[in-house]
N, C-alpha and C positions, 0 to 999 in steps of 0.2 A: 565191529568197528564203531566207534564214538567220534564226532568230528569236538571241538574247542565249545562249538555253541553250545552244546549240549548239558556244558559242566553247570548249568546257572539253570536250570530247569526244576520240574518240580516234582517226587516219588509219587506215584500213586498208586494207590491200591484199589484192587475192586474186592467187593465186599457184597454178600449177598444182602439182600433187605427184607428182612421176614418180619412177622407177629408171632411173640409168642403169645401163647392162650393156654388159661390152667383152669380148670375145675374148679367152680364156685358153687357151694351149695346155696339151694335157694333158700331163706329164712325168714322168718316172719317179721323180726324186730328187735331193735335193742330200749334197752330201757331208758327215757331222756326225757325230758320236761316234766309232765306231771309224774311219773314212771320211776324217777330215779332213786326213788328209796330203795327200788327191786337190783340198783348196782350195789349197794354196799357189800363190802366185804365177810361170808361168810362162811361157815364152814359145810363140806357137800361129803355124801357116803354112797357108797354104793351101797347094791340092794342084798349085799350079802353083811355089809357092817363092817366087813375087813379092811376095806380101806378108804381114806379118805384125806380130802389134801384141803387147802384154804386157799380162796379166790370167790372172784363176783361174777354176777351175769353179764355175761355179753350180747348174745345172740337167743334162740329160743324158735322152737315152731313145735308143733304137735308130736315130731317124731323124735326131735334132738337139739343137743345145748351145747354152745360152748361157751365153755368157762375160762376166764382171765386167771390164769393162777395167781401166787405171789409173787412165784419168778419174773413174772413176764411173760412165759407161754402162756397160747393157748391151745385146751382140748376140749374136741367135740364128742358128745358122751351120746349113746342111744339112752332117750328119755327111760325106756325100762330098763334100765340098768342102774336106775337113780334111786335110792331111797324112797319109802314112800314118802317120809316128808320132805323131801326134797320135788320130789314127784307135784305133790302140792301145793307147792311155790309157784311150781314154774304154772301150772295150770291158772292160779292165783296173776298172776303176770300177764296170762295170753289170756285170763277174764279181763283185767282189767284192761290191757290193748285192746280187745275188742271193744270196748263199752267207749273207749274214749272216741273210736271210730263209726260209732252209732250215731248215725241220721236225727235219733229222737234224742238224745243225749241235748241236754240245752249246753253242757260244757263243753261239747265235742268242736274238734275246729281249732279256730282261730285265725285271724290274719297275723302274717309275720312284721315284725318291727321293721321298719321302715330302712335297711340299711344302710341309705344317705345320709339318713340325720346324723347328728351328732355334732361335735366342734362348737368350740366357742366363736363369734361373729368374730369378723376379722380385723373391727374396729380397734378391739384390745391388742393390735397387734402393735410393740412400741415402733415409733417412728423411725429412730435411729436405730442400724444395722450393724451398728457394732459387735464385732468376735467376743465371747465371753473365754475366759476360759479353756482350756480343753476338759471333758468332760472326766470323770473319774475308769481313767485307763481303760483294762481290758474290759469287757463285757463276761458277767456271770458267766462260766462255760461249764456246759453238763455234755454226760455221755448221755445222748439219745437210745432210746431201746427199740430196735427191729424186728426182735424174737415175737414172732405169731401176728404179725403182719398177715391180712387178709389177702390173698394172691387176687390180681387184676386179671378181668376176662373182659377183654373189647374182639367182638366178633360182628362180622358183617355180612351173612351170605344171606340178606332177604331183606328187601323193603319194610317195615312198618315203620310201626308211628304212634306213642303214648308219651310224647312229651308234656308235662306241666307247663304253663306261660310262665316265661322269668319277668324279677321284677323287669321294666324298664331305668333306662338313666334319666332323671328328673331333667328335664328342656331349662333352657340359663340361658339367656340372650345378653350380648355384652355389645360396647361400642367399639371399632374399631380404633385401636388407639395403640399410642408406644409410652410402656412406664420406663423409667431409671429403676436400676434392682441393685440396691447398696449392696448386692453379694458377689465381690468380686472373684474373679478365677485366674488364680497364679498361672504362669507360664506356661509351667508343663501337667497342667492338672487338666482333669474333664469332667464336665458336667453333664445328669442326668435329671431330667423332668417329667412329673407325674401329676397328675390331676384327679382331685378326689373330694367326697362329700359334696354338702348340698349347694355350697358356694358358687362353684367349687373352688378348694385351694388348691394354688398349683404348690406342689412342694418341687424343690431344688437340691439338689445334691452334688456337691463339687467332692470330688476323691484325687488324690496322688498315692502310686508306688514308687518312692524314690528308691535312689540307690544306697541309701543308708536306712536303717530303721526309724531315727529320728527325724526321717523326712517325710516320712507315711502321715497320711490322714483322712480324715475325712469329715465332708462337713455339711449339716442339713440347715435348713430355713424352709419358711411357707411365705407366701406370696398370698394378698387378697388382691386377683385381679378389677375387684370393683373400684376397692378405696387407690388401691395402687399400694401400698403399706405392704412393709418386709419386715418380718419377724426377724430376730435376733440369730443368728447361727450360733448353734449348738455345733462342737468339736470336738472328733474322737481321733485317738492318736494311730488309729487304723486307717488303712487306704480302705474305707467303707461306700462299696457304688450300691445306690438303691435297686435296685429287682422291680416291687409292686410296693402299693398300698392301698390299704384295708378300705371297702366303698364308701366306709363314714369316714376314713380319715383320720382312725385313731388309732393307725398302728402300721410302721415300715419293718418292710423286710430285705435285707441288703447283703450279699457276699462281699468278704473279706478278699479284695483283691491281695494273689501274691504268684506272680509271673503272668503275662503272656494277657490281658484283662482279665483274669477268672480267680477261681479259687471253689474249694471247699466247705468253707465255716460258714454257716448262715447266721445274721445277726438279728433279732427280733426285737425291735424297738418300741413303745406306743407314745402318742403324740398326746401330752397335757396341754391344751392351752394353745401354746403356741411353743414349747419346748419339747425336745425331745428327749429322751429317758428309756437308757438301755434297761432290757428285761432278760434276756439270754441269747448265748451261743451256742453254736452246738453242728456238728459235721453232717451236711445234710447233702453234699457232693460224693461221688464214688473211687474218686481221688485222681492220678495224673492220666489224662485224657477222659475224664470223665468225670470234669468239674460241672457246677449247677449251671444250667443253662440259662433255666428262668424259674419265676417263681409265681402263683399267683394266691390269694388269701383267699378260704372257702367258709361257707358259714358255721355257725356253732365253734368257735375257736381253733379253726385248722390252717393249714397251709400247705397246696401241692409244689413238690420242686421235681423240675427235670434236667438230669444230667445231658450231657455230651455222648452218652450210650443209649440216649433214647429211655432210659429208666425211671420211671415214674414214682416216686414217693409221696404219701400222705401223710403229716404229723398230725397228730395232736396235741397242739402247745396250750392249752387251757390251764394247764399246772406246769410252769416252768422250770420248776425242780425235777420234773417227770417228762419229759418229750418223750414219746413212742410213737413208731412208725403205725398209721393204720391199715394201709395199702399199699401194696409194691406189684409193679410189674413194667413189660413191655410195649414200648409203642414202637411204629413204623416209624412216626417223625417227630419231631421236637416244634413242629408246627403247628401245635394245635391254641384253640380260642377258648375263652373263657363268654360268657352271658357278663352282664355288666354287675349283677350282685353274686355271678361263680356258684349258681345254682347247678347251671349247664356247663360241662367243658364236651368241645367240640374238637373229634380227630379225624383224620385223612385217616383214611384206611385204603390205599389203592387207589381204588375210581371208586368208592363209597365216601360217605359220611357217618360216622358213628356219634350219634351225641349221648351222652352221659349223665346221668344222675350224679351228683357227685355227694348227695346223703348217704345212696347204696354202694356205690361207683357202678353199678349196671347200667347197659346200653338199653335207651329208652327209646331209641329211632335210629332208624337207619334210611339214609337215602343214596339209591345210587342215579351216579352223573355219568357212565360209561367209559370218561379218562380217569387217567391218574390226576393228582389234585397236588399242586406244591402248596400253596397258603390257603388258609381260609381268615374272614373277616364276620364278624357279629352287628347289627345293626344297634345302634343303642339303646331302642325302645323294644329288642329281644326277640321281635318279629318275622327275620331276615336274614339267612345266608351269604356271603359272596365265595361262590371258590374259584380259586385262578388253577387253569388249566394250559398247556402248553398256548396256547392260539383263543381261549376262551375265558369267560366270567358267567360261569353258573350263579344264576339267582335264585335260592330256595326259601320258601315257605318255613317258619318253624312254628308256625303254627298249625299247618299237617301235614308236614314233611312231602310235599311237591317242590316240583321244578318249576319256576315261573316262566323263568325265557333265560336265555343264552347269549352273550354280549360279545362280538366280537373283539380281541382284547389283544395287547401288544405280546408278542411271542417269549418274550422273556419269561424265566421262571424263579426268578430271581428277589424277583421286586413283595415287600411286604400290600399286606390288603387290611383296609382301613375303609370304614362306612363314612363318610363326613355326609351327618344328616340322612337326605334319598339318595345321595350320590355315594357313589365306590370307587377308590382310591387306590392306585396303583403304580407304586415308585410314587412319583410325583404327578402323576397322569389322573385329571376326576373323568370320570366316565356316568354320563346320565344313563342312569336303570331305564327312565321310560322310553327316551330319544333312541339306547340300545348301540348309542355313541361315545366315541374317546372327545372331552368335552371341553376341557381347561390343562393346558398345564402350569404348574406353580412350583417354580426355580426355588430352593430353599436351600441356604446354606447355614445354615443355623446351629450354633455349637450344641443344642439341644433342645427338642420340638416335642409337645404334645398334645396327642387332639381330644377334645370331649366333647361328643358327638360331630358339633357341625362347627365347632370353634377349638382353633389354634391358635396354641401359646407356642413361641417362636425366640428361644434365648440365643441373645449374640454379644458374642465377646470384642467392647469396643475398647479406645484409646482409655477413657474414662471411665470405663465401669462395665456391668453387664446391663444389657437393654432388652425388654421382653415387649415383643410387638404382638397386638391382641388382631387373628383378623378371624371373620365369619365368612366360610366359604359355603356356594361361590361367592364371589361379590357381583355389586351390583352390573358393571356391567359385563359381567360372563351372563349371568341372567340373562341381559338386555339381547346379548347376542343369536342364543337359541333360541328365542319366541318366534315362532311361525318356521323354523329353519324344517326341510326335510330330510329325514335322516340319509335316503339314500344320496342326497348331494354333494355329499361329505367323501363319499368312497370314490376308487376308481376301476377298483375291481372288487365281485362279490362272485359268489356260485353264480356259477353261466356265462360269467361276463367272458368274450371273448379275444384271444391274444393271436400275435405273428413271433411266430420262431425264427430267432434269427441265431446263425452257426459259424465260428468263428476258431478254425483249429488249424495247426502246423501240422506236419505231414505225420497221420497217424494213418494203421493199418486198416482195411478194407474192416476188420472182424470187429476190430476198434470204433471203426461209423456205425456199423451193426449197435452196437453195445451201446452207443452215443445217442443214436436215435430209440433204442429201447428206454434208455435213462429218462431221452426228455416227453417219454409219453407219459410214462408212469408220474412223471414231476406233475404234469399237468393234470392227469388226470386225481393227485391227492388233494390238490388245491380246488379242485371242482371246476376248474376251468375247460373252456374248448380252443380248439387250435384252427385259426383261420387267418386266410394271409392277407385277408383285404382288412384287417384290426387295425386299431391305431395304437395302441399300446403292446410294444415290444419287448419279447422274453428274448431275451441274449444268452446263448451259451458259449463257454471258450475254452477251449483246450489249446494251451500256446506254450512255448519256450522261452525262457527270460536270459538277461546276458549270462555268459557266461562267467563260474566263480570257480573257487581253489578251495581248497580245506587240507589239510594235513592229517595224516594216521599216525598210530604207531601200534606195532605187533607185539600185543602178546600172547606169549606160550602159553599152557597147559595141558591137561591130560587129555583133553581130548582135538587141540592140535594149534595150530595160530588164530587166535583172535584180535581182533583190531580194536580200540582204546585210543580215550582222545591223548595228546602230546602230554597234560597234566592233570591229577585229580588226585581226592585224599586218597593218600596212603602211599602215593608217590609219585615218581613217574615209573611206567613199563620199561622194563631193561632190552628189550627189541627195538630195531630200527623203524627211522619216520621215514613216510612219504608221501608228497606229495602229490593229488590228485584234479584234474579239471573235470566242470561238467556244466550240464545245461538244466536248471529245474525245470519241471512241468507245472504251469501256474493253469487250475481247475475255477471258474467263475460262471456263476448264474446272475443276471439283472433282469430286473424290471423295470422298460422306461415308459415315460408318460413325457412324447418331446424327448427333450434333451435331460429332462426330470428323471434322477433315479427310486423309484419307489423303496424296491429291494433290490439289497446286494448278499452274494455271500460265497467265501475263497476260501480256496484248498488248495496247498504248496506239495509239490512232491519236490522232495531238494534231496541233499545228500543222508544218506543213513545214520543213524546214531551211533548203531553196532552190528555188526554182522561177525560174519567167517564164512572165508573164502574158500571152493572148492578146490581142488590137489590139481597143482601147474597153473593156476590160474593169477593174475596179477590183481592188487590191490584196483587200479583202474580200469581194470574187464571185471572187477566183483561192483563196482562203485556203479558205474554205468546199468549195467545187468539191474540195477535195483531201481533204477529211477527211471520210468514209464510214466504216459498217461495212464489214467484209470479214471474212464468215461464210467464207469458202474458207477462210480460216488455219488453222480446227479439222483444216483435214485434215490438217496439216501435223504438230497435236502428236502424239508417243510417248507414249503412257503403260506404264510399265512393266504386262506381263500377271501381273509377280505385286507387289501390295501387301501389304505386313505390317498385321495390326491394330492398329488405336489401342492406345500405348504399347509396342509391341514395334519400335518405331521403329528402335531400338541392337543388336535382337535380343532376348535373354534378360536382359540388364542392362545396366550401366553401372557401369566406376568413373574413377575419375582417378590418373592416376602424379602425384606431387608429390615436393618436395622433400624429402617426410618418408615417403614410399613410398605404397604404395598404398590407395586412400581406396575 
């Protein structure tokens, strides 16, 4: 049976959530900076002379090689199997890698280029924001090559810890202030914001998918939020939304929206000046339901993109005429962090942490936190952890993979995680690391917001134009507020604290209180709480009857006998008769009050059934009835966070709103 409500609901599936994991062999090196003569393309024989194919080095260790054919494949050959002069290449290769990694080597080393530099200052940027143009149509598209993609191994069953320090993101102090952004946003268009290089610039991205082709576009500009000065928008006749861009700034990466906000084609742009200039496209999605989620730019000319399938790809776009996949495999989630120069990408594994080399793509650390982990956040200066956990916010160390402390944290799992500065960001909730508190919260309605590090860029679509409000969280007086504050003041319940049960049901069976009072010890005792009745702070349970409602069936037949069906849904109506049914829901609630103050609330409807079938003689409202029961078991079921904040410290220590006129 299906009652009318039910037609406007939503299908779900469950789906299992695995890692896959493949065999990587370990390797010594590939050929690259001083090195790269040993890539050119050459020709290789086995040690018999019979055969032999043409390709360059790839890989390399004492025992075995693999070789980049001219196809595209790659094959990995046991070193004795190689010609002797071939033999002595490769030896020639692992002398010279090693020598470059010599201590006494005065060449050996080096620091890496500064990945924020770059970009011309932002004074050249013209004043006037006027549209040029649209830019020269579609974007170069090449067929990217997959074949002999290096298979992804992220495993996590054991602690350590051999992470390199990533760069940090260079400190930029701004005044809080509101610019005019001559970059306006039509109607039904949306804008994205990203923040890069040393400046930094914010870059801007307005995109439409019309309903005609000729309404598609997409449009970038840079923003110098010092001078305030807007570069010229460059337009492309695509609904083009930016992804990332590159840590200096001199290169976006954007999906071609086409249905639903997503798409397939990745677009690879680099930024001159203050102009932007397509370089290629090229299908870097796994197509319908498994379009590119996100993107991020990794160093040495790469780019990782992850689908809707959780699928992981690495390119190498360094010859745009050539894209090839370097890495492919599986993740648990599409959740995962990048380090601020994408040295490090950081994944939920479970209740682990995996972080990632992403030169090798081998797992360099691992930490485990005990729960599962929905988001994690990167501190900017690469130092720092946050992972959000159902009821928590793990703090980790990446610099030797420890747990610092544990943050009692809003139960949602929903909410993105964002370092702003020493503070960590959640939804819109700052939570002080040291206080170990929910701290500010900061109302944002902003058609598109981005933070680097401890400063937010906040675009809002006004009567006149777009307005970009600059603010540094916290401000002053969220600061002002916490100084001398004790964290535990802030709460009203924590481990230990103790509660009065209080019971609130219609006439349910003797087996049923049994079941009720089992529910509410278990509740309490997951919350770490104890039960005492001389508390001041009351746990409410209810089990009650709400008025009385009607719903309508109708029967249908098939092979295995009458089924009931709502009165209409696609594909027809059922050719059996309707009827009509009365009944009473069971409405299931747990609260927590402080006074008349609700802390937590959280409800459970037993109403009428969706669908059923009814047993032989039996009427549609002795099936309907029969089905709607208390069920006192569910309490066992709810979480209640072990730490509650007091009435009105809900946001933390305050509240304000970013607006278009700055901060309220």
């Amino acid at each position: 049976m299906s009652h009318p409500q039910a037609l406007g609901g939503q299908r779900f599936w469950l789906a299992s959530l695995f890692l896959l994991t493949f065999p990587l062999t370990t390797l010594a090196g590939e050929p690259a900076g001083g090195l790269v003569k040993f890539a050119e393309s050459r020709t290789w024989s086995d040690d018999s002379g019979k055969f032999q194919i043409g390709g360059s080095l790839k890989l390399a260790t004492e025992n075995e090689v693999q070789i980049l054919k001219s196809d595209g494949l790659v094959v990995t050959v046991p070193l004795n199997k190689l010609s002797a002069n071939d033999q002595k290449f490769i030896a020639d290769f692992l002398k010279a890698e090693a020598a470059q990694n010599d201590p006494s080597n005065p060449f050996a080393g080096g620091a890496p280029s500064n990945p924020f530099s770059g970009g011309k200052p932002a004074a050249a940027m013209p004043a006037n924001a006027s549209q040029p143009p649209a830019a020269n149509g579609n974007l170069p598209k090449v067929s990217a090559a997959t074949a002999g993609a290096r298979p992804l191994n992220i495993t996590a069953g054991r602690a350590f810890w051999s992470v390199k320090p990533p760069v940090a993101l260079p400190k930029v102090e701004f005044q809080d202030s509101v610019l005019p952004i001559p970059f306006l946003k039509p109607r039904r268009g949306k804008m994205v914001a990203a923040a890069a290089g040393r400046s930094p610039t914010v870059f801007l991205n307005v995109y439409q998918e019309g309903r005609r082709a000729d309404e598609n576009y997409g449009r970038f500009a840079l923003v110098d939020p010092k001078s305030g000065q807007t570069s010229q928008a460059t337009e492309f006749p695509q609904a083009w939304k930016m992804l990332c861009v590159a840590p200096n700034g001199k290169m976006i990466a954007a999906v071609e929206i086409k249905g639903f906000d997503k798409g397939n084609e990745l677009g690879i742009f680099k930024v001159e000046g203050t102009t932007v200039i397509p370089v290629v496209q090229f299908t870097a999605g796994g197509g319908d339901w498994a379009e590119i989620q996100q993107a991020n730019f990794l160093p040495n000319d790469r780019i990782v993109v992850i689908d809707q399938k959780k699928k992981l790809t690495v390119w190498d776009i360094s010859n745009p005429n050539a894209v090839r996949a370097l890495v492919q495999g599986e993740l648990q989630s599409t959740n995962v962090k990048f380090t601020p120069a994408g040295e490090l990408m950081i994944v939920p594994v479970k209740n682990n942490i995996a972080v990632v080399d992403t030169n090798s793509f081998e797992v360099a650390g691992v930490i485990n936190v005990g729960e599962d982990i929905s988001h994690l956040g990167v501190s900017a200066d690469g130092k720092r952890l946050a992972a959000k956990q159902w009821n928590n916010l793990v703090i980790c160390s990446m610099e030797d993979g420890s747990v610092i402390k544990t943050i009692p944290a809003d139960s949602g799992s929903h909410f993105a995680v964002e370092w702003v500065g020493d503070y960590v960001k959640v939804g819109e909730v700052l939570y002080d690391v040291n206080l170990g508190i929910p701290y500010w919260k900061y109302d944002n309605w902003a058609m598109a917001k981005v933070l680097y590090d401890d400063v937010l860029f906040s675009c809002f679509d006004e009567r006149d134009g777009t307005v970009m409000a600059i603010n540094t969280l916290p401000h002053k007086t969220a600061i002002q507020s916490g100084e001398g504050i004790d964290p535990k003041s802030v709460f009203a319940m924590t481990p230990g604290s103790k509660v009065r049960v209080v019971t609130k049901t219609d006439s349910i069976s003797a087996e049923e209180q049994q079941k009720l009072q089992e529910a509410i010890a278990a509740c309490i005792a997951k919350a770490g709480w104890t039960r005492d009745d001389s508390a001041s702070i009351v746990m409410e349970f209810s089990i009650q009857q709400g008025e009385e409602k009607e719903e309508e069936y109708v029967t249908q037949k098939n092979r295995f006998g009458p089924a009931f069906m709502p009165p209409s849904f696609i594909g027809g109506r059922p050719s059996g008769p309707s009827e009509k049914v009365k009944f009473r829901p069971w409405n299931h609630s747990v609260e927590v009050k402080e006074n008349q103050s609700v802390l937590y609330r959280n409800n459970y409807l037993v109403g009428a059934p969706s669908r059923f079938q009814s047993e032989e003689g039996e009427s549609t409202q002795q099936a309907v009835l029969k089905l709607i029961k208390p069920r006192p078991s569910w309490f066992e079921g709810v979480n209640i966070p072990s730490h509650l904040m007091k009435a009105g410290n809900e946001s933390g220590l305050g509240k304000s709103s970013i607006t278009a006129t700055g901060l309220k």
